[in-house]
Backbone as numpy.savetxt, mean C-alpha at the origin, in Angstrom:
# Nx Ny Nz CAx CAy CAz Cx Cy Cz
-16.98 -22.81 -19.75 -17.83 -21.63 -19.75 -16.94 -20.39 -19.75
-17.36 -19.76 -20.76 -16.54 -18.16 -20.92 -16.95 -17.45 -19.73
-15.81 -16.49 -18.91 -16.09 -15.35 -18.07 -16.31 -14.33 -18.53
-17.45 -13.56 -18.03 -17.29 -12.16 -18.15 -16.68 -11.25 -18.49
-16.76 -10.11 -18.79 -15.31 -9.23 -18.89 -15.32 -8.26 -17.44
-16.48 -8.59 -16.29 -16.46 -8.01 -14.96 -17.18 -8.93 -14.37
-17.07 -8.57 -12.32 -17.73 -9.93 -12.00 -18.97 -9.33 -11.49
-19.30 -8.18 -11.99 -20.11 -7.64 -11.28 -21.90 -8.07 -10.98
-22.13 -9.62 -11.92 -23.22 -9.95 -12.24 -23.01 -11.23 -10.95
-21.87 -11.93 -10.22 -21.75 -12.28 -9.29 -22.16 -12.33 -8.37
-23.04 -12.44 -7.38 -23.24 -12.70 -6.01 -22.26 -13.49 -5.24
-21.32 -12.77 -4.98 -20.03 -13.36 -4.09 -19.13 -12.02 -3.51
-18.76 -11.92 -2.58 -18.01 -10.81 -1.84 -16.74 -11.01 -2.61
-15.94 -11.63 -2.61 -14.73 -11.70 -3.65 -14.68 -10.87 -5.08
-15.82 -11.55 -5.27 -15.98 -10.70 -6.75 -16.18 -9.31 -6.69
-17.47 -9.14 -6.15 -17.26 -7.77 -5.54 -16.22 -6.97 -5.07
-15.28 -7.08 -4.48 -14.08 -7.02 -3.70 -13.01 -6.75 -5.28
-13.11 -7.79 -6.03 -12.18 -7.75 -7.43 -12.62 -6.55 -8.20
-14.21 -6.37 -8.05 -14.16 -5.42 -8.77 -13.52 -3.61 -8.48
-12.76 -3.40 -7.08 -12.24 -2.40 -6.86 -11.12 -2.84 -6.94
-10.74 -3.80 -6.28 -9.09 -4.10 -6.47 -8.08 -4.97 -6.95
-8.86 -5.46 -7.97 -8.29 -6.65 -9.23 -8.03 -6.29 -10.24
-7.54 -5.04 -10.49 -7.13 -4.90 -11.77 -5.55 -4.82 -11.28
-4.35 -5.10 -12.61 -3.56 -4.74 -12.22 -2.92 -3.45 -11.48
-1.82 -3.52 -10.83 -1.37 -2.29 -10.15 -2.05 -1.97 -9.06
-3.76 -2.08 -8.84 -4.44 -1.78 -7.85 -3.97 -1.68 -6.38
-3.80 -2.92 -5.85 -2.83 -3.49 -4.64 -1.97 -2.82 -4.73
-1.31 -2.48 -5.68 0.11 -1.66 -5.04 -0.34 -0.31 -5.24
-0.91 0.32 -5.55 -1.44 1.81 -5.31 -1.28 1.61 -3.76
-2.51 0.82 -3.47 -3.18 0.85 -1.98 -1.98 0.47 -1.00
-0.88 -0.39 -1.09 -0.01 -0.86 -0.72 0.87 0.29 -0.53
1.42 1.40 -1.31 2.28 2.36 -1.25 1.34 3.58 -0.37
-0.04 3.37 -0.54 -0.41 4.38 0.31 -0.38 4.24 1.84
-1.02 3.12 2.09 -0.40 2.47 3.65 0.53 3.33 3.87
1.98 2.92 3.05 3.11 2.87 3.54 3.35 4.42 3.70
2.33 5.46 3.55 2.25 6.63 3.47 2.50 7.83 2.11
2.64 6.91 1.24 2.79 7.49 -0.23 1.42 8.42 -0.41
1.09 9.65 -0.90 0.32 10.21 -0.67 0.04 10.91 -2.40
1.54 11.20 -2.71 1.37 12.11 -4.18 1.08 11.76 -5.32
0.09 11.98 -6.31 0.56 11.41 -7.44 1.93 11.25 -7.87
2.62 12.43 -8.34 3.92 11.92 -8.70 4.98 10.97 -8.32
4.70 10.87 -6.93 5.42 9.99 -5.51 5.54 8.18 -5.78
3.25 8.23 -6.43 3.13 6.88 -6.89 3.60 6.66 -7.99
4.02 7.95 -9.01 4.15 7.23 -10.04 5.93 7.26 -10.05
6.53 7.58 -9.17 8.11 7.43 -9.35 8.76 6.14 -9.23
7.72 5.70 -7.57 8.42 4.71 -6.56 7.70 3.74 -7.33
6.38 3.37 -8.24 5.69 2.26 -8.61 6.20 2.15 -10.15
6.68 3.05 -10.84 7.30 2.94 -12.28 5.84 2.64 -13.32
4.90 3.14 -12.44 2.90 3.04 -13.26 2.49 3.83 -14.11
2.55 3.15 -15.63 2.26 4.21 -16.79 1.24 5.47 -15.52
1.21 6.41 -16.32 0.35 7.48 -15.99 -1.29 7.41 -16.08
-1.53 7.19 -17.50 -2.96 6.84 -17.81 -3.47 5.82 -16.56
-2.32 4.56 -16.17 -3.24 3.71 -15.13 -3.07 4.20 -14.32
-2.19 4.66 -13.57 -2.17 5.46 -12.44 -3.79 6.32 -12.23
-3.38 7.02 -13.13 -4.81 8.22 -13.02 -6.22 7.32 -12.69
-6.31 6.25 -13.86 -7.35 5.71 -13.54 -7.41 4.87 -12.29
-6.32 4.26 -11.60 -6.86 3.77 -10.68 -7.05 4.52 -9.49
-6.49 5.81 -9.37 -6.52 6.37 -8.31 -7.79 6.57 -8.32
-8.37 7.09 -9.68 -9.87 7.61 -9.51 -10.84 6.36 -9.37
-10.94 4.98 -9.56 -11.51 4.13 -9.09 -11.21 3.96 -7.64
-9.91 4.02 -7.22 -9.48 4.04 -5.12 -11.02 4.65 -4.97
-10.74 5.88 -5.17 -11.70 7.30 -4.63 -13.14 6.95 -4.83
-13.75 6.41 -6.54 -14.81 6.23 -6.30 -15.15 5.43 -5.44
-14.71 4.28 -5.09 -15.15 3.20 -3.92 -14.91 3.73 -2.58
-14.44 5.07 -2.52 -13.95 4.95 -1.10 -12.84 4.92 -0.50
-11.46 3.83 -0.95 -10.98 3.54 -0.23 -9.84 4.32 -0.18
-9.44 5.32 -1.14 -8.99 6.50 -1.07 -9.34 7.96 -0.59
-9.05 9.09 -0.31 -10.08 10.50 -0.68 -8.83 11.44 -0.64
-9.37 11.85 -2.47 -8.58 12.84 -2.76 -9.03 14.38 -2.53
-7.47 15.04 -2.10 -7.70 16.26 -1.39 -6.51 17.25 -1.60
-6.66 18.47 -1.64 -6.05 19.35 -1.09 -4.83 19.08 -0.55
-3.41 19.59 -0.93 -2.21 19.36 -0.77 -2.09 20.58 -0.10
-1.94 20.04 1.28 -1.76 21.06 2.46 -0.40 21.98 1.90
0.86 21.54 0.97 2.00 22.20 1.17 1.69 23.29 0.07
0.83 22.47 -0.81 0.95 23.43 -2.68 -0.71 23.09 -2.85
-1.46 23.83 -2.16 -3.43 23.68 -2.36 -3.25 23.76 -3.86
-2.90 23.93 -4.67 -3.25 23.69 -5.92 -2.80 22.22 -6.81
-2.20 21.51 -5.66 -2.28 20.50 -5.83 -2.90 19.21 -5.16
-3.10 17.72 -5.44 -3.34 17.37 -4.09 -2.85 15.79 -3.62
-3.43 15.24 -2.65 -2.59 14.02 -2.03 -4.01 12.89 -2.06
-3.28 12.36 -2.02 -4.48 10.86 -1.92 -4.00 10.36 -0.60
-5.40 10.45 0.39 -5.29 10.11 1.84 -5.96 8.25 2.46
-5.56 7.41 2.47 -6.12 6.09 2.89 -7.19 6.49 3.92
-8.44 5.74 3.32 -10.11 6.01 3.98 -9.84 4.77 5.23
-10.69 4.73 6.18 -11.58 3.68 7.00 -11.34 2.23 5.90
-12.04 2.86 5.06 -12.04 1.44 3.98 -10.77 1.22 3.34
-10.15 1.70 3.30 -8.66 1.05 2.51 -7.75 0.50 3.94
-8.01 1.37 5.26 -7.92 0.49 5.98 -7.89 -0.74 6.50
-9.12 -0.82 6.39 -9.59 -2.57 6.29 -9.14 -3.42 5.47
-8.08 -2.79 4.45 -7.55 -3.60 3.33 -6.20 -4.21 4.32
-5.43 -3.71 4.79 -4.15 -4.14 5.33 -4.20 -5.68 5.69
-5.10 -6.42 6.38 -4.69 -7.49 6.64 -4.93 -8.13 5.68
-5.54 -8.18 4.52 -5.54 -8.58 3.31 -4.38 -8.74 2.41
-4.11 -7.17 2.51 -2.26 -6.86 2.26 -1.77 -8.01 2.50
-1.50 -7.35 4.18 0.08 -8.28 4.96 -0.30 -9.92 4.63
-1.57 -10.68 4.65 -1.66 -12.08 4.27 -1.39 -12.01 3.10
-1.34 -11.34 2.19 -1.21 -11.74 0.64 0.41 -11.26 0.62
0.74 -10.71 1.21 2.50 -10.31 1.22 3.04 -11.45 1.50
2.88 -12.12 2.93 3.23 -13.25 3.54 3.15 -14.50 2.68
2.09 -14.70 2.29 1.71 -16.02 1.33 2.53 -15.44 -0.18
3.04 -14.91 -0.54 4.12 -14.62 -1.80 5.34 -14.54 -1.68
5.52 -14.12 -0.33 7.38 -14.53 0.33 7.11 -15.81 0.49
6.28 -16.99 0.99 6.22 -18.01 1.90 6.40 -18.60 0.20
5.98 -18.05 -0.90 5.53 -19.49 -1.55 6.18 -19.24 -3.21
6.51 -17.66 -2.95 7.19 -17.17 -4.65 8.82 -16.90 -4.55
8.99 -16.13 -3.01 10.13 -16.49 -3.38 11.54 -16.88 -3.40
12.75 -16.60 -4.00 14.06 -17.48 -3.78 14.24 -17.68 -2.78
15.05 -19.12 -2.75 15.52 -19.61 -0.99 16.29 -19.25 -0.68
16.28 -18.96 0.48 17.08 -17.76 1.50 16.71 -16.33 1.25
16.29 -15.93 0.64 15.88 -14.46 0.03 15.58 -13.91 1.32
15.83 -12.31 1.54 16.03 -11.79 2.85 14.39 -10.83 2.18
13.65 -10.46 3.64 12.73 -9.97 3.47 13.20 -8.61 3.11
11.98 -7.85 2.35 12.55 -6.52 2.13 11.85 -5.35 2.95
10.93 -5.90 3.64 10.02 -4.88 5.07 9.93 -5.77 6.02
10.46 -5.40 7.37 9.23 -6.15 8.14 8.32 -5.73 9.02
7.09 -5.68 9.92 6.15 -4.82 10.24 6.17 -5.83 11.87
6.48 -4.38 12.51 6.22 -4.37 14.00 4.94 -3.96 14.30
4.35 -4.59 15.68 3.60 -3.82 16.78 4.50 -2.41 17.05
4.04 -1.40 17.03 4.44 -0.02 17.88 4.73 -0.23 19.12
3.60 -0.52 19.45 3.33 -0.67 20.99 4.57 -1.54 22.30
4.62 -2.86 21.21 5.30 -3.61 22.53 6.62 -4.06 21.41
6.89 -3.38 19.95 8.03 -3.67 18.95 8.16 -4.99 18.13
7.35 -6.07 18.67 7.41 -7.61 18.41 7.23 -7.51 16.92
7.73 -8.48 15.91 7.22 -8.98 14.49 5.66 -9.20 14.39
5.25 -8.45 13.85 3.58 -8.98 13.15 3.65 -10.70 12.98
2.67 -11.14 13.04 2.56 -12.26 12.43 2.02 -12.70 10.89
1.89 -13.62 10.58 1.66 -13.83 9.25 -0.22 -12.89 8.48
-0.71 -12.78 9.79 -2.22 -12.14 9.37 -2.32 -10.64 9.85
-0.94 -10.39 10.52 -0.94 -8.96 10.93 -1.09 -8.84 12.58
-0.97 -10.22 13.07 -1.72 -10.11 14.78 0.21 -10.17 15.39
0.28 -9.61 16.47 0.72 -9.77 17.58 1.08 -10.67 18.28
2.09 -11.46 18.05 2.14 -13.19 19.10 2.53 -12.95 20.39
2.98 -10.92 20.87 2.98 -10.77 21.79 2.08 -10.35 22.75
1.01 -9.61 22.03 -0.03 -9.26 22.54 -1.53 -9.91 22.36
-1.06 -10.86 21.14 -2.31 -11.30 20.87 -3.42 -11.09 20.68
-3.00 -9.57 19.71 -4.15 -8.74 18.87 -3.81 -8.59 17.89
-4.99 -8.68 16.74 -5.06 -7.97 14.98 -4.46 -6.51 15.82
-3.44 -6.15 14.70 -3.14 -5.41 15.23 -3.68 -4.03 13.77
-4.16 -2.72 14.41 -4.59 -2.01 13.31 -3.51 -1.76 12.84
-3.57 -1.09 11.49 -3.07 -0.57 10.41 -1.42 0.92 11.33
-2.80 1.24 12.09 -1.95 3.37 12.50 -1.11 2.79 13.12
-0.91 1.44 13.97 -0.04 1.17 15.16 1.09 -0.55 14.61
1.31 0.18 13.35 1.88 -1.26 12.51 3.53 0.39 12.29
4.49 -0.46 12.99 6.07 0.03 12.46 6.42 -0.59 11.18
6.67 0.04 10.47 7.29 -0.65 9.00 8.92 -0.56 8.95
9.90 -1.45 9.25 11.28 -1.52 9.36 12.08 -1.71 7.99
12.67 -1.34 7.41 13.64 -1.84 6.24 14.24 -3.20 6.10
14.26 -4.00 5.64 14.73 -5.50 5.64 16.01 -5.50 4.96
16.72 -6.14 5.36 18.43 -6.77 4.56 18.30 -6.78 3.26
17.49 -7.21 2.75 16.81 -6.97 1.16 16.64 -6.25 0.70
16.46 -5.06 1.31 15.96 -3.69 0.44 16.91 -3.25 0.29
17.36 -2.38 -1.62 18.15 -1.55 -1.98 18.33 -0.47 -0.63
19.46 -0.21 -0.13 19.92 1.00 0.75 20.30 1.94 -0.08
20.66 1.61 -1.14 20.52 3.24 -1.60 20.11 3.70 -3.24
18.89 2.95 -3.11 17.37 3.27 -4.57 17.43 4.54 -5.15
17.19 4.29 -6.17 17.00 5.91 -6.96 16.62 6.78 -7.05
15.34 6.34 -6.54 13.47 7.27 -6.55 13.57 7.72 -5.08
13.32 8.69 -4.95 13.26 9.42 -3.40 12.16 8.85 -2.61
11.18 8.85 -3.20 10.31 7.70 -2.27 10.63 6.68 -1.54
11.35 5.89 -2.73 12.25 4.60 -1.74 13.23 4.66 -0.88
13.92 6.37 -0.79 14.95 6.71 -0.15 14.23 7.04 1.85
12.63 7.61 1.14 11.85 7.95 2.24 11.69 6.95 3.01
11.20 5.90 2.25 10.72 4.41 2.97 11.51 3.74 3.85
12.82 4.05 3.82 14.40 3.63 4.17 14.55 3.65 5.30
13.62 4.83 6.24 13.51 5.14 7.42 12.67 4.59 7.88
12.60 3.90 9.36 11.96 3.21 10.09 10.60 4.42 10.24
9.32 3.54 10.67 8.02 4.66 10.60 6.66 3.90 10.66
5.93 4.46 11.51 5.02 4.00 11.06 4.02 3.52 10.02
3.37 3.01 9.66 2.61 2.78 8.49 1.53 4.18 8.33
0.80 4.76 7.49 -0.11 5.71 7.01 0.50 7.43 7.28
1.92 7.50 7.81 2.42 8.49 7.99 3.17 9.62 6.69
2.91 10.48 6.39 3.64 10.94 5.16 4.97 11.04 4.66
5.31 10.67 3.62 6.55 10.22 2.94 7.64 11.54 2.48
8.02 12.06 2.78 8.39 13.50 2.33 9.56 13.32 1.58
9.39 13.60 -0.11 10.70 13.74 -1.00 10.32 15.11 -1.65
11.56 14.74 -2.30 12.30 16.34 -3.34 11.37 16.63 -4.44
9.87 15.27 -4.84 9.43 15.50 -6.21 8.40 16.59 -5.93
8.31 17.76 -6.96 7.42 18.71 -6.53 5.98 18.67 -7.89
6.55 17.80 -8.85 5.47 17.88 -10.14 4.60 16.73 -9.48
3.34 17.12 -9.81 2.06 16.55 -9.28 0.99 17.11 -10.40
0.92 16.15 -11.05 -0.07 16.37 -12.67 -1.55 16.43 -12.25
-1.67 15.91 -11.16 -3.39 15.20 -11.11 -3.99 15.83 -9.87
């Protein structure tokens, strides 16, 4: 049986779910915003995302929600894409789908290239995002994002230079790029 070209005739939460964030690139929009990526130009340095998709997916983030674009507190004539409540709720989705692609894609021995603390008490996240010290899902605002042995130390794109620094997750990324098209 042929599929659709959307799942939107589906009765299934998955599908539903695919239809905001199954296209390519999607996940990593949402993924770099977590990590506090905020600018257009920012996403399109550190993600290397033709422009046209960029644009469009940001503006699908937003229609669903799980973005909201706004007003660039530094340059109001430009603006930032801020992670909603609902893109929130995406993270443990994230961190399990991060986990299950190191666990199962890739090379052996390969050194992680993030790894994500509790704030609170510093411990390693676990594989769903919980706490084996506290023994809580732990939210998104109170997730440390650390640099791993793996990651380029010294990347090209100022974004990745930003990321370099230990920080919380949803906090703003501050580089040198000042062009912001969108």
């Amino acid at each position: 049986m042929a599929l659709g070209k959307d799942y939107a005739a589906q009765e299934c939460s998955i599908a539903r779910a695919l239809e905001v964030v199954g296209e390519r690139w999607t996940l990593l929009v949402v993924r770099d915003a977590l990590y506090g990526v905020r600018r257009y130009n920012d996403f399109l340095v550190h993600l290397g995302i033709p422009r046209a998709v960029l644009a469009s997916r940001l503006q699908t983030l937003t229609a669903a929600g799980v973005l909201e674009k706004r007003p660039c507190a530094r340059a109001p004539s430009r603006h930032e894409y801020v992670v909603t409540e609902r893109g929130r709720a995406l993270w443990p989705a994230l961190r399990a789908l991060g986990a299950w692609g190191r666990d199962n894609f890739s090379e052996a021995g390969a050194k992680p290239l993030r790894y994500f603390h509790h704030a609170a008490c510093g411990t390693e996240l676990g594989v769903v995002g919980e706490c084996p010290g506290c023994g809580i899902l732990v939210p998104v605002e109170d997730v440390e994002m650390t640099p791993g042995p793996g990651l380029d130390q010294d990347p090209a794109d100022p974004v990745s230079r930003a990321l370099l620094t230990p920080r919380r997750l949803l906090t703003a990324v501050e580089t040198a790029a000042e062009t912001d098209p969108v």
